[in-house]
C-alpha positions as CSV (number, residue, x, y, z in Angstrom):
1,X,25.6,-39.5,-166.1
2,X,26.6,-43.0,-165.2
3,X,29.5,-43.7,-163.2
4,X,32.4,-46.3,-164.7
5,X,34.4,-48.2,-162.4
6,X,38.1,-48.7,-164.2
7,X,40.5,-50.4,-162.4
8,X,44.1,-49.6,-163.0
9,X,47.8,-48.1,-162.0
10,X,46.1,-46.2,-159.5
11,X,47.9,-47.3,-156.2
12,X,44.2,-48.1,-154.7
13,X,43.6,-50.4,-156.9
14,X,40.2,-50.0,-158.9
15,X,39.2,-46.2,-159.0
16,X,35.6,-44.8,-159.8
17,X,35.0,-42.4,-162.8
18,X,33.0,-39.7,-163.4
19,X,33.1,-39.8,-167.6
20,X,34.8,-42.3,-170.1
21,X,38.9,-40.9,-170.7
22,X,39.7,-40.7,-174.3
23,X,42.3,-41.9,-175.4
24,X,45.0,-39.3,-177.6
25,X,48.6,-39.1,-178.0
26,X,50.0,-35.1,-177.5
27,X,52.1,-32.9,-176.0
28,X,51.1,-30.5,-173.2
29,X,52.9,-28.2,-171.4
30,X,53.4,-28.8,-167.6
31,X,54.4,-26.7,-164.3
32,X,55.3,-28.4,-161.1
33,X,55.7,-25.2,-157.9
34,X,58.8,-23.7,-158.3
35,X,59.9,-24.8,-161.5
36,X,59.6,-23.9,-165.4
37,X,57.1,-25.0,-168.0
38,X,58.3,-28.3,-169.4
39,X,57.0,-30.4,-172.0
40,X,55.3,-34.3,-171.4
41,X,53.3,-36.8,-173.3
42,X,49.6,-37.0,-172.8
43,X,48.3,-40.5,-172.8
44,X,44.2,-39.8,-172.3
45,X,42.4,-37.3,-171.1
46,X,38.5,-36.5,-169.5
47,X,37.2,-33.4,-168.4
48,X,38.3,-34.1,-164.6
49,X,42.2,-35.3,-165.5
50,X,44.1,-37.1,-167.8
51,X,47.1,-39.3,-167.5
52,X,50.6,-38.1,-168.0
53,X,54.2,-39.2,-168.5
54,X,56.6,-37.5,-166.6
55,X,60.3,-37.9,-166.8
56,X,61.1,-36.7,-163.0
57,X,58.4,-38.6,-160.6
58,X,56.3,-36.5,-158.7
59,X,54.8,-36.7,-155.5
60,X,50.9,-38.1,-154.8
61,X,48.9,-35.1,-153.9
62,X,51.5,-32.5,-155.3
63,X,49.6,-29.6,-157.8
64,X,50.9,-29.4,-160.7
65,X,49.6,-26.9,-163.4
66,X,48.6,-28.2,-167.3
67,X,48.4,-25.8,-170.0
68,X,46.8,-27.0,-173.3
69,X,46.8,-25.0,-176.4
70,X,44.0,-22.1,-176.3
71,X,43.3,-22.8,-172.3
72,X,44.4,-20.8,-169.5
73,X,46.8,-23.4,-167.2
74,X,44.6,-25.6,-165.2
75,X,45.3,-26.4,-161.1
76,X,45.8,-30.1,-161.1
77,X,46.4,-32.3,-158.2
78,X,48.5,-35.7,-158.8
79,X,46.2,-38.3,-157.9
80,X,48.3,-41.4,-159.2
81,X,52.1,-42.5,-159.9
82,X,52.9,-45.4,-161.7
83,X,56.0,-45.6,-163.2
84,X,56.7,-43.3,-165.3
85,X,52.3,-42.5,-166.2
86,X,50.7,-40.4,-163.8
87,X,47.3,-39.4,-163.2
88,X,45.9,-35.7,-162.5
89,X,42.8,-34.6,-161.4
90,X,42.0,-31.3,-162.6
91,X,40.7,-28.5,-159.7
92,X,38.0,-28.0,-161.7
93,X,36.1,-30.0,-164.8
94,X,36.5,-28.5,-168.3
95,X,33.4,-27.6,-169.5
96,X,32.1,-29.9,-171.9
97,X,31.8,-27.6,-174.9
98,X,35.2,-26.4,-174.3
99,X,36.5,-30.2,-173.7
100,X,35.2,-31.0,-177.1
101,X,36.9,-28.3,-178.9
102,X,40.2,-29.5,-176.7
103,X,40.0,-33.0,-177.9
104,X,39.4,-32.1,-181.6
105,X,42.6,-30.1,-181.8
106,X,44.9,-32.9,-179.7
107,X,43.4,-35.4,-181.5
108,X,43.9,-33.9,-185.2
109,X,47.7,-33.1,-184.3
């Protein structure tokens, strides 16, 4: 698989990419240590993170847990702030099969 370089909020400046993020617009259910599940917007996504928008800012590095619809909650690191949009990278990649399914059913909500 080919590599894409995509420069953006990340505070490094340009960031290297393992697969193409598609773009989607959702609602996922989040859960920073030691608090509740809350509710954010999901911008894009790939099968190693996706880009959030948080209302309270978190901290780079800080594991946060994602739970999508039909998937057990997935360990998440925050890799990016900008603003309000933040990127995660997931612990481990969805598996393709199962990240198709995922995108179907955000994407036809």
């Amino acid at each position: 698989m080919e590599k894409d370089i995509e420069s953006g909020p990340g505070p490094e400046g340009p960031r290297e990419r393992r697969s193409t993020r598609v773009s989607l617009q959702a609602e996922v259910k989040l859960r920073r240590s030691g608090h509740h599940h809350f509710l954010v917007n999901v911008h894009d996504i790939s099968p190693e993170g996706c880009k959030l928008e948080f209302v309270e800012r978190p901290r780079l590095e800080e594991t946060v847990w994602v739970k999508f619809d039909g998937l057990d909650a997935i360990e998440s690191n925050v890799c990016w702030v900008k603003g309000s949009d933040v990127g995660i990278s997931f612990a481990h990649p969805i598996y393709p099969a199962v990240f198709e399914g995922l995108v179907r059913r955000l994407a036809g909500r």
